[in-house]
C-alpha positions in Angstrom: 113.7 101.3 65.2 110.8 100.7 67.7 107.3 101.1 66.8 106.5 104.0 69.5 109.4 105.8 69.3 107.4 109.4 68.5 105.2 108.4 71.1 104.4 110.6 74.3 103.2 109.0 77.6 102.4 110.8 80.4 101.6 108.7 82.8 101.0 109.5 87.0 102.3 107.1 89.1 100.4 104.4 90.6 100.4 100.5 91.2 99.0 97.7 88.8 97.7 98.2 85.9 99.1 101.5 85.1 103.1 101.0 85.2 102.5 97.8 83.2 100.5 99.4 80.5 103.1 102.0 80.4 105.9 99.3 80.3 104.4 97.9 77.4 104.4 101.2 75.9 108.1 101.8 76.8 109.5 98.7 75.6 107.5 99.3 72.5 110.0 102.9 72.0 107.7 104.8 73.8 109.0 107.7 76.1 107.3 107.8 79.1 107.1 110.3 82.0 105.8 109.3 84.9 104.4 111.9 87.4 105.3 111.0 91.2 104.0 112.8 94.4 106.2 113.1 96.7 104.0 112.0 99.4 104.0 108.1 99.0 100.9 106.5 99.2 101.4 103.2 102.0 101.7 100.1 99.7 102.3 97.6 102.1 105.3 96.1 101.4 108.6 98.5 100.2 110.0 97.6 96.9 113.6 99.0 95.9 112.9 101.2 93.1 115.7 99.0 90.9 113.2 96.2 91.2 110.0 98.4 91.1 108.3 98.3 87.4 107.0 101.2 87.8 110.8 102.6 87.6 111.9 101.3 84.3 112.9 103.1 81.5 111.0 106.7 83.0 111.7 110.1 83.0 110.3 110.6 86.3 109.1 114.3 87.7 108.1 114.6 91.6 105.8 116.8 91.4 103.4 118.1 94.3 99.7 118.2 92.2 98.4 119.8 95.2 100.2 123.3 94.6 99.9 125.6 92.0 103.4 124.8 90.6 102.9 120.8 90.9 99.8 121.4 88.5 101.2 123.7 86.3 104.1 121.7 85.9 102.4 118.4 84.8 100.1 120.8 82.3 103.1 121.4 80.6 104.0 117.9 80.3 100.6 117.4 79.3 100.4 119.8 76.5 102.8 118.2 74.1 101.8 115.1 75.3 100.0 111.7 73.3 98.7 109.9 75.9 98.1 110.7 79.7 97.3 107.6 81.7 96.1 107.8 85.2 94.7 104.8 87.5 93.7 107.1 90.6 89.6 106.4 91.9 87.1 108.8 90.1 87.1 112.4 91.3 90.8 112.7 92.5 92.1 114.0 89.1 89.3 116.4 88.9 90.2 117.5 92.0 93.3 118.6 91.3 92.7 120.3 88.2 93.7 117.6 85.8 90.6 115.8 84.6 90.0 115.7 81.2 88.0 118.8 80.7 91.1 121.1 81.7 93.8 118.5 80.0 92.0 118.7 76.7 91.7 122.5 77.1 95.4 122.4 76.9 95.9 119.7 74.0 92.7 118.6 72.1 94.5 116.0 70.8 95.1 114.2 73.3 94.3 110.3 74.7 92.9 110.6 78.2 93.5 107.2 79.8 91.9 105.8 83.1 92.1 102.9 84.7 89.2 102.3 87.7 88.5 99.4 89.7 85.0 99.2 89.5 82.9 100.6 86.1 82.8 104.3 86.9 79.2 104.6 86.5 78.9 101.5 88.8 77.5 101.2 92.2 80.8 100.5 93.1 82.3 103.4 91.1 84.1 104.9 94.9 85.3 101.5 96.2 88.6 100.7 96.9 89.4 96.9 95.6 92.6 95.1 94.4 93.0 92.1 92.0 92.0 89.8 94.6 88.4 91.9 95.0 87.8 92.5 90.7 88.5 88.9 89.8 86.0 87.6 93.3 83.2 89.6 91.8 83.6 88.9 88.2 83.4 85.0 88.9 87.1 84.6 88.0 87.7 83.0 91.2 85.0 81.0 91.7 86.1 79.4 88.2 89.6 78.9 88.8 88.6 77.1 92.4 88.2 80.1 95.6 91.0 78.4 98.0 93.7 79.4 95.5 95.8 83.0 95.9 96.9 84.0 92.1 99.4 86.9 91.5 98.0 89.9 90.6 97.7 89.1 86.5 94.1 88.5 85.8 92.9 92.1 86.5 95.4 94.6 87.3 97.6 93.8 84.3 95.4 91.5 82.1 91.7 92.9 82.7 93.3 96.4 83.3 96.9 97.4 81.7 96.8 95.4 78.8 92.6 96.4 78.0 93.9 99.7 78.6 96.8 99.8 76.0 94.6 98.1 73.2 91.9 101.4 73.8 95.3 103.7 73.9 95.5 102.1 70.4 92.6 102.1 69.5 91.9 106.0 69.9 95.2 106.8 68.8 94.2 105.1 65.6 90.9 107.2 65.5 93.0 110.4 66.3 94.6 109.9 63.0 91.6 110.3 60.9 89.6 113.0 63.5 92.8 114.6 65.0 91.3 114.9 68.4 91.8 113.2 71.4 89.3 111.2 73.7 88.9 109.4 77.0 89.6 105.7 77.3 88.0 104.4 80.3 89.3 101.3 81.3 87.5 99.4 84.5 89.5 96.1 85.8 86.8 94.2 86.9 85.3 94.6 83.8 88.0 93.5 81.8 88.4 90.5 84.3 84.4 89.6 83.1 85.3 90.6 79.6 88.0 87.7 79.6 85.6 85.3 80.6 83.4 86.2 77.6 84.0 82.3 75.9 82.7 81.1 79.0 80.3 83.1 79.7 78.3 82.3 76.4 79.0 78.2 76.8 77.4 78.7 80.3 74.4 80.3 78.8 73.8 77.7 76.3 74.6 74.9 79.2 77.9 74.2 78.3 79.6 75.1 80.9 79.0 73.6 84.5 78.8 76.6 87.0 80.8 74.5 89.5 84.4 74.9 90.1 86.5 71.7 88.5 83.9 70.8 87.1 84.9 71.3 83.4 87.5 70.4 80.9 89.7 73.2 81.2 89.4 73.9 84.7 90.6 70.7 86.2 87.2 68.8 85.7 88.7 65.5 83.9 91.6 64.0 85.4 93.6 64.3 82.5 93.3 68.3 82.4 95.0 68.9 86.0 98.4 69.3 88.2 99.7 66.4 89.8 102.0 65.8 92.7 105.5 63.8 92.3 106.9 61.7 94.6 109.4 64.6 96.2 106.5 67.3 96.5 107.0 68.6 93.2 104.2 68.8 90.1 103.6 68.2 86.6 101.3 69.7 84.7 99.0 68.0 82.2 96.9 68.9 79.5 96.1 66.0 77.7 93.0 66.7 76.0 93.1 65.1 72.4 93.0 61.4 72.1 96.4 61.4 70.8 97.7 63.1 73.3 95.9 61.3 76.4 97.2 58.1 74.3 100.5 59.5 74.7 100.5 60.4 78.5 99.0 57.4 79.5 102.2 55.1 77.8 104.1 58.5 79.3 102.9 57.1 82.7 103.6 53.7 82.0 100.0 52.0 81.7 98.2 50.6 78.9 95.4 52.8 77.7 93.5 48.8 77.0 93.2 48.4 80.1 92.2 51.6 81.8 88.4 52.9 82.3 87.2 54.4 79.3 87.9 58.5 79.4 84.4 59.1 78.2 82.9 57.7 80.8 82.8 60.4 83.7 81.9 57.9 86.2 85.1 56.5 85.9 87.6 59.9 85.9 88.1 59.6 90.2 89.0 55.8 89.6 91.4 57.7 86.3 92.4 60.6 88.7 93.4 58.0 91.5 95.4 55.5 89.3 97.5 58.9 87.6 98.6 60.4 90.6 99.8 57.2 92.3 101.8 56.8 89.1 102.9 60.4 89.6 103.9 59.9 93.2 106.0 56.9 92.5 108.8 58.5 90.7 110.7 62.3 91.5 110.3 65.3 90.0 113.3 65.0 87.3 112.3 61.4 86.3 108.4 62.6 85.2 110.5 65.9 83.8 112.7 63.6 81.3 109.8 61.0 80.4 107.9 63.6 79.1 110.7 65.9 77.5 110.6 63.2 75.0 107.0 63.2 74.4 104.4 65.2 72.7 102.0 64.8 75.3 101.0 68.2 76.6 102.8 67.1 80.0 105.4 69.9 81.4 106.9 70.2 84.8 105.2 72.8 87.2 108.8 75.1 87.1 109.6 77.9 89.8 110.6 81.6 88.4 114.1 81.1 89.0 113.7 77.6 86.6 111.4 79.4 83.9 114.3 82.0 83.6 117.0 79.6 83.0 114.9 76.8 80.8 115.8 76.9 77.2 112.4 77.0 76.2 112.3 80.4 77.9 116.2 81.6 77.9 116.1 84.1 74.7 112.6 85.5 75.7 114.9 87.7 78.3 116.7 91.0 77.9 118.9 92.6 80.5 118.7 96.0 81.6 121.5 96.8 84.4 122.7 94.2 86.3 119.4 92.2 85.9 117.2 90.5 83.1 113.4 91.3 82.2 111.2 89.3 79.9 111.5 91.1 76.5 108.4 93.4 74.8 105.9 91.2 73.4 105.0 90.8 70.8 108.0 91.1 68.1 107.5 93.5 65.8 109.6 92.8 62.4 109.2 95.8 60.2 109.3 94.8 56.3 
C-alpha cells in the first residue's frame, strides 16, 4: 500500500519543477496523467524519453489544447481529477480555456496547481528565467560564491516542485474539511528566497556577513570547505565542533598544540594553507580510508556513478526497467 494510491494528478507537461513534483507524487502511489502537446517546445538538448523524468510512471495523452477536441479532452481528465498541476507562464492556460475559472466550473473540488518563475503579481510576472536566473536574483548565488554552475536543484525542484507538492498537501488537507478545491500558486524564485529564510534573519540581526565565503557554512573557516588531493580529486570537510576539528586535524596528521588557534580568524589563511598542503600530499583513496575510520565530518567529494555504488547510498535505489532511480522519500511505514 502507498499513501497516494486514490490520488488523481493531472499534470501538463513541462520541464523542472513540474515532472519532479509529480514524480514525488507518483512514487508516493499517485496516478498521474500527464498532458503532452504534440508540438515540442525547443529544450535545448534531446533527452531519450527512457531517461526523461518527466516520462516515468505516466499515463501520457498527446493532446492538441489548441483545438476544440484537445481541450475538451483534457476537461475530461480534469473533471474526475485531484490535482491539476501546470508550470506554463501566466496567461497561457487562460488562453486555452483551462485556467482555473473554467477547471473549477467542471470539478469544484479540485487543487489547481501552478508553478511560475517569477511571483505572478511580480514585475517580473511575464519573464522567462530558468534556475540559473531565480536563484541570481534571490541572492542564492551570490551566497554559494557567483563563479560556480549548480544543477538545476535549488529552484526548479527545491524552491519549485517540492514547495509546490507541500501546498498540493496542504490544500488537499483543507479540501477534506471544506470539500472544495483552490489554487496553489507556487513561484520558484520565491521559494529559492524562502529557503534562505535562516539566513536571511541572522543577516538582519548582523550575523551573517553579506560576502560570499565569508561565513561558517559557506566556506568562510578553513575547516568548513572542499579541498584538493594530490591526484585532482577532493574531500569534503565539515568540521565544525571542537571534537570534530580535533579529530580532522590528527585525521590530517598534525597536532592541534601546535597549530594557530581556530578562533583566531586572523590565523584561518595560515590554517587554510597548512590543510590543503596536507591534502595535496597524499591521493584520493589514501584521504578516503583515513577518514572512513574517523568521525570527523570528512567524506570524499564522490562522482554520480560512485554515489550509486557506495554502500552508504546502495539500498536508497530502486530499479525500474533496465535502470535504477533513487527510491520515494521519505519512507512511509504505515502502523
Amino acid at each position: 500500500m502507498k499513501a497516494l494510491e486514490n490520488l488523481r494528478v493531472v499534470e501538463f507537461a513541462t520541464v523542472g519543477g513540474v515532472p519532479f513534483c509529480s514524480w514525488l507524487f507518483a512514487q508516493h502511489g499517485a496516478q498521474v496523467v500527464r498532458i503532452v502537446n504534440p508540438r515540442q517546445p525547443e529544450l535545448g538538448v534531446p533527452v531519450d524519453p527512457i531517461a526523461d523524468m518527466g516520462c516515468w510512471g505516466r499515463e501520457e495523452w498527446v493532446l492538441d489544447l489548441k483545438s476544440d477536441i484537445g481541450r475538451n479532452a483534457a476537461l475530461e481528465q480534469i473533471a474526475t481529477a485531484d490535482v491539476l498541476l501546470e508550470g506554463f507562464r501566466p496567461g497561457v492556460m487562460e488562453r486555452l480555456g483551462l485556467g482555473p475559472e473554467i477547471c473549477h466550473q467542471c470539478n469544484t473540488a479540485l487543487i489547481y496547481a501552478r508553478l511560475v518563475g517569477w511571483s505572478r503579481g511580480g514585475p517580473w510576472a511575464e519573464r522567462a528565467g530558468h534556475d540559473i536566473n531565480y536563484i541570481s536574483m534571490a541572492g542564492v548565488m551570490h551566497a554559494m560564491g557567483s563563479e560556480a554552475v549548480p544543477l538545476n536543484l535549488v529552484a526548479d525542484l527545491g524552491g519549485g516542485g517540492m514547495y509546490a507538492a507541500f501546498g498540493i498537501m496542504a490544500a488537499l488537507q483543507m479540501r477534506a474539511h471544506t470539500r472544495r478545491g483552490s489554487v496553489v500558486d507556487t513561484a520558484m524564485a520565491a521559494g529559492s528566497l524562502h529557503l534562505l529564510t535562516n539566513v536571511f534573519g541572522r543577516l538582519a540581526h548582523g550575523a551573517w556577513n553579506d560576502k560570499a565565503a565569508a561565513n561558517v557554512i559557506d566556506g568562510g573557516v578553513p575547516w568548513y570547505r572542499t579541498y584538493q588531493t594530490a591526484d585532482g580529486r577532493y574531500m569534503a570537510v565539515g568540521a565544525i565542533e571542537e571534537r570534530f576539528y580535533l579529530t580532522f586535524v590528527k585525521g590530517l596528521g598534525l597536532d592541534a598544540d601546535e597549530l594557530p588557534s581556530r578562533l583566531n580568524p586572523q590565523a584561518w589563511p595560515q590554517l587554510a594553507v597548512l590543510f590543503s598542503a596536507r591534502f595535496q600530499s597524499f591521493d584520493f583513496t589514501h584521504w578516503v580510508n583515513i577518514f572512513e575510520l574517523l568521525e570527523a565530518c570528512v567524506t570524499p567529494v564522490l562522482t554520480l556513478q560512485e554515489a550509486r555504488e557506495h554502500p552508504v547510498n546502495r539500498h536508497m535505489f530502486v530499479e525500474m526497467g533496465k535502470f535504477s532511480v533513487p527510491a520515494a522519500v521519505p519512507q512511509i511505514n504505515f502502523l
